[in-house]
C-alpha positions as YAML, in Angstrom:
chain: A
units: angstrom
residues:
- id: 1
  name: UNK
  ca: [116.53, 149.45, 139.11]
- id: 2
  name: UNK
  ca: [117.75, 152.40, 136.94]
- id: 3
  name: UNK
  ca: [115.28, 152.47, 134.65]
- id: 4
  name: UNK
  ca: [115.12, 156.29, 133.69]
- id: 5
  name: UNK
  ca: [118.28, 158.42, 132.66]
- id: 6
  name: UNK
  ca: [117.39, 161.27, 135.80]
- id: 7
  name: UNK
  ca: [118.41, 157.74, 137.97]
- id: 8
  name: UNK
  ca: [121.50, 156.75, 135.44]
- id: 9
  name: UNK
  ca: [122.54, 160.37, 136.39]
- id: 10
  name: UNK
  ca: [121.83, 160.92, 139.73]
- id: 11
  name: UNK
  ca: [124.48, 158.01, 140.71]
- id: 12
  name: UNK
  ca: [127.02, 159.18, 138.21]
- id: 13
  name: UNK
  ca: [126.75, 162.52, 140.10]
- id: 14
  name: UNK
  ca: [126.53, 160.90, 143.39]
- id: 15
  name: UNK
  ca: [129.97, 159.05, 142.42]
- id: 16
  name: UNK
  ca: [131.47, 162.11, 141.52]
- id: 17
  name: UNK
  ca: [130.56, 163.83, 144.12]
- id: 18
  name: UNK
  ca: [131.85, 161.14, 146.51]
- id: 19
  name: UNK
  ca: [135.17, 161.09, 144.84]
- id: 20
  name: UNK
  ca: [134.70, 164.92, 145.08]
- id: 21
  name: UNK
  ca: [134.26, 164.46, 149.55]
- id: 22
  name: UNK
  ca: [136.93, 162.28, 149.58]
- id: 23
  name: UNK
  ca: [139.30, 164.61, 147.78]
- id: 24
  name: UNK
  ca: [138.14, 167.65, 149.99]
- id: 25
  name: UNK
  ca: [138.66, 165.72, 153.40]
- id: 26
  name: UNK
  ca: [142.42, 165.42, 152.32]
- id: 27
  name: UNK
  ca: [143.05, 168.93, 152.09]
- id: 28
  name: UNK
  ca: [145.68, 170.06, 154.65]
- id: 29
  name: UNK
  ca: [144.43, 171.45, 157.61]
- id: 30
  name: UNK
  ca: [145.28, 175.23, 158.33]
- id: 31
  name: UNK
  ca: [145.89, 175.88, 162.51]
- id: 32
  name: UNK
  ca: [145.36, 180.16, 161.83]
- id: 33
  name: UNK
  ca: [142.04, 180.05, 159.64]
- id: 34
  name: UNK
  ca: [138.82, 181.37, 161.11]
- id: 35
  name: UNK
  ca: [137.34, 179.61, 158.32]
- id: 36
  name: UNK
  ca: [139.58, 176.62, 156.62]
- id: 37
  name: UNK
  ca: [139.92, 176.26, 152.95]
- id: 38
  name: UNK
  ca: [138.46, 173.42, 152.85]
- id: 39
  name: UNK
  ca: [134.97, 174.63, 153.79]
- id: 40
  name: UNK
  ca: [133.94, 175.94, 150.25]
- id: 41
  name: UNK
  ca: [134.84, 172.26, 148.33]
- id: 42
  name: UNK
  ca: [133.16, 170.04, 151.13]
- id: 43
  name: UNK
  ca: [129.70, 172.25, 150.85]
- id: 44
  name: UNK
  ca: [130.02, 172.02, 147.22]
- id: 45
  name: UNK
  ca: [130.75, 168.04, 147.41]
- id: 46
  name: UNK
  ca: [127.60, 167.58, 149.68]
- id: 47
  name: UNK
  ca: [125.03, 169.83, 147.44]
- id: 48
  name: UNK
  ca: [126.12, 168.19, 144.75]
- id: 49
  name: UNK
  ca: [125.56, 164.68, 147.04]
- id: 50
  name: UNK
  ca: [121.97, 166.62, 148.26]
- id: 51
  name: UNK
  ca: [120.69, 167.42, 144.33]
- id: 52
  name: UNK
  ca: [121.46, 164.04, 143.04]
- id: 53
  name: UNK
  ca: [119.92, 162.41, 145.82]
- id: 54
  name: UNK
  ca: [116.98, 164.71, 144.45]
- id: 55
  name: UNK
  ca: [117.29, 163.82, 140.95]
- id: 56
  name: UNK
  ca: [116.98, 159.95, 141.63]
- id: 57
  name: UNK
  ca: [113.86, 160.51, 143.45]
- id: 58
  name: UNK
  ca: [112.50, 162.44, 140.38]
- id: 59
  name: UNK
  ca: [109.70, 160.32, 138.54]
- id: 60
  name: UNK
  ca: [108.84, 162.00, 135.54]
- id: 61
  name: UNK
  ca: [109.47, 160.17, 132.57]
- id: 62
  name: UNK
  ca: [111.33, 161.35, 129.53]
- id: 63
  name: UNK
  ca: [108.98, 162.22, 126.46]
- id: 64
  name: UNK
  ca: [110.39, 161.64, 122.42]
- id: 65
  name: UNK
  ca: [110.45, 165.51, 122.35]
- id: 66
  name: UNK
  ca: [113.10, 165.71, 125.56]
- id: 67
  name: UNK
  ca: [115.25, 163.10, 124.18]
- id: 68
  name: UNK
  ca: [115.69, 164.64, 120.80]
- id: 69
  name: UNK
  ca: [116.61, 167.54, 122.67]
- id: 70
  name: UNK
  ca: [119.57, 165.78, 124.72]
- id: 71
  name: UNK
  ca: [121.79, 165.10, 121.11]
- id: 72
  name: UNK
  ca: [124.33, 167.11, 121.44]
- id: 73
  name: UNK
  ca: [125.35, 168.52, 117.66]
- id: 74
  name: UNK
  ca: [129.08, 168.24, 116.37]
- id: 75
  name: UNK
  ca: [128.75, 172.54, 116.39]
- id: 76
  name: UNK
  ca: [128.19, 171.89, 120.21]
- id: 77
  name: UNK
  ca: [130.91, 169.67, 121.14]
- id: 78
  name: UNK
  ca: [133.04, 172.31, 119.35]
- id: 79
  name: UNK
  ca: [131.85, 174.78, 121.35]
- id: 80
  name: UNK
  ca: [132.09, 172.50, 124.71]
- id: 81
  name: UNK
  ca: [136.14, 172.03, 123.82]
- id: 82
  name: UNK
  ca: [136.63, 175.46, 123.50]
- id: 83
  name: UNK
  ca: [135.41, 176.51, 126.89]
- id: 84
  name: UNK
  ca: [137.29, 173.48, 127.89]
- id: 85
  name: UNK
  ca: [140.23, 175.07, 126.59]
- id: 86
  name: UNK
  ca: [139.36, 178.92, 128.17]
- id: 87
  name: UNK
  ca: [139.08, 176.71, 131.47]
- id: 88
  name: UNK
  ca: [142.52, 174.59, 131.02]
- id: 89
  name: UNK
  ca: [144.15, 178.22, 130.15]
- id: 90
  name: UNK
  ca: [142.69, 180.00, 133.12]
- id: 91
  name: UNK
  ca: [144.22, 177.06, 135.78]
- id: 92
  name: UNK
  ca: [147.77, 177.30, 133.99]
- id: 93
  name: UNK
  ca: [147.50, 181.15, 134.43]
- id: 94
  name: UNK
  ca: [145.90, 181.65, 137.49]
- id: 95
  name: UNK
  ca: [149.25, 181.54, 139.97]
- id: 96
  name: UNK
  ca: [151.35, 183.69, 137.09]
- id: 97
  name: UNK
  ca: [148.76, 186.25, 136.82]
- id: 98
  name: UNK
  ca: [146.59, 186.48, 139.57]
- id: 99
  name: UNK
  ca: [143.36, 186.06, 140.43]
- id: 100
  name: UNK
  ca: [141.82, 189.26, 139.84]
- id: 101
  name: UNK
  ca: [143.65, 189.41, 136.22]
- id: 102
  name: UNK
  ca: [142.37, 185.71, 135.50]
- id: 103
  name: UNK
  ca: [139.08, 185.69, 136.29]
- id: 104
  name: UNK
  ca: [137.90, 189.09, 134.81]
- id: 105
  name: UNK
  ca: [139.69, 188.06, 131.32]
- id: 106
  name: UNK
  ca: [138.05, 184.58, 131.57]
- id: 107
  name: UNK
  ca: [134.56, 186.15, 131.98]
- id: 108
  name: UNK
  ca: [134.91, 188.69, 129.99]
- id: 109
  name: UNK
  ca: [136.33, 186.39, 127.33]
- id: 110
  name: UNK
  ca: [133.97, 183.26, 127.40]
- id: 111
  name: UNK
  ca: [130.93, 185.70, 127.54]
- id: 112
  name: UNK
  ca: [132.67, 187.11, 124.33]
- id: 113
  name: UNK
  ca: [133.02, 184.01, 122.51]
- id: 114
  name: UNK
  ca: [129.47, 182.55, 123.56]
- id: 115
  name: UNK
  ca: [128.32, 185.36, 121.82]
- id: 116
  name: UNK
  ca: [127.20, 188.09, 124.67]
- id: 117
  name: UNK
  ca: [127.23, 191.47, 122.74]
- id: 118
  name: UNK
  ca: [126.81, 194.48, 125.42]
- id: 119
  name: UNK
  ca: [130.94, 194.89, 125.69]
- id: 120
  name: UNK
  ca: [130.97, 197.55, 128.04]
- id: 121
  name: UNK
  ca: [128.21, 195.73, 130.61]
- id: 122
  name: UNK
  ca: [130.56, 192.51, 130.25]
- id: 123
  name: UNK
  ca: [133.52, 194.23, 131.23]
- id: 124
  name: UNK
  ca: [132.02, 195.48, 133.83]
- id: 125
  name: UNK
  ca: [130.33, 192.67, 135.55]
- id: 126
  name: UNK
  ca: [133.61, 190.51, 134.81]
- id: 127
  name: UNK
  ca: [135.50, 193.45, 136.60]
- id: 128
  name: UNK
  ca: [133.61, 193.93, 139.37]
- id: 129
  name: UNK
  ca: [132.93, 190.16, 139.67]
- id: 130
  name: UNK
  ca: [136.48, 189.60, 140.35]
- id: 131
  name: UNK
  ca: [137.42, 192.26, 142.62]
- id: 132
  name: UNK
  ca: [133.70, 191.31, 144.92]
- id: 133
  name: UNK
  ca: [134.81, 187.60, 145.20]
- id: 134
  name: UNK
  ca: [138.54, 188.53, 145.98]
- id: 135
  name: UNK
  ca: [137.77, 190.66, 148.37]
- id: 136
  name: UNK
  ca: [135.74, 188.16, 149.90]
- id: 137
  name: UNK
  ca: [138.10, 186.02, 150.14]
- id: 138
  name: UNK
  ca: [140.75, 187.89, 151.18]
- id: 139
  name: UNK
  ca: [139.27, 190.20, 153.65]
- id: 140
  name: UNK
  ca: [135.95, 188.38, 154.65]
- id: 141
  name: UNK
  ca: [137.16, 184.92, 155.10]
- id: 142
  name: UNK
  ca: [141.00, 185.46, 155.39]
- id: 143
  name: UNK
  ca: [141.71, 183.11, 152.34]
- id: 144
  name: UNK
  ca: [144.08, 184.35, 150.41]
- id: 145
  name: UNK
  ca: [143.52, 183.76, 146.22]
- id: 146
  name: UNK
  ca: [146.56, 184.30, 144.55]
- id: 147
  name: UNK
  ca: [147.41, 187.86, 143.79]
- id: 148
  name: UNK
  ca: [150.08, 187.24, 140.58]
- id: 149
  name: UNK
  ca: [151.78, 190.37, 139.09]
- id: 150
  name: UNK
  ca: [149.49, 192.79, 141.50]
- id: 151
  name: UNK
  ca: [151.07, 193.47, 144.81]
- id: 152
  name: UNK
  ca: [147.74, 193.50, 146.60]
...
């Protein structure tokens, strides 16, 4: 039945994202939100649910030249942990610092170490992300992110 690696795939994603659902319909319920927090995770859970759906329908095979491509070299797996690290560093952070703090040093930073050169364009787009999705947040949808060491 799972003959090509798109299907092997598409139900490892469609496991995770059903672990994913289940996880996001157990999120407390908030009786003052327009909007509930648990809107964002349940879309994501079901796109995710929607694309592999997608992927298992996909029929084209997979050549010698696109499975060469899929090793993954020991310089790569480096490279994976140390995002993995940036990520794990960002979460333990996040509450003590703040959102807008977080996030712009965590772009700004992981565009830095994967090698993104223009330092003034990346602090500004890591800037600018931050404050445009906490302000959407915040204002827009009345969800509050977690300000840290700025009183706003």
């Amino acid at each position: 039945m799972l003959t090509r690696i798109n299907q092997k795939i598409a139900v490892g994603l469609a496991l995770i994202s059903a672990f994913y659902l289940v996880l996001s319909y157990n999120l407390p319920k908030y009786p003052n939100a327009i909007i509930d927090a648990d809107m964002v995770p349940k879309g994501l859970g079901f796109l995710l649910l929607f694309f592999a759906f997608l992927l298992f329908l996909d029929k084209k095979e997979e050549t010698e030249a696109e499975k060469q491509k899929r090793t993954i070299t020991r310089g790569n797996v480096l490279i994976l942990l140390a995002v993995l690290v940036f990520i794990l560093i960002y979460i333990f952070l996040l509450e003590i610092m703040g959102f807008l703090i977080m996030t712009a040093l965590f772009i700004f930073g992981c565009s830095l170490f994967l090698g993104y050169k223009k330092h003034v364009t990346n602090a500004i787009v890591s800037v600018l992300f931050s404050f445009i999705i906490y302000g959407l947040f915040n204002y827009l949808l009345k969800i509050n992110l977690p300000a840290g060491i700025i009183p706003f």
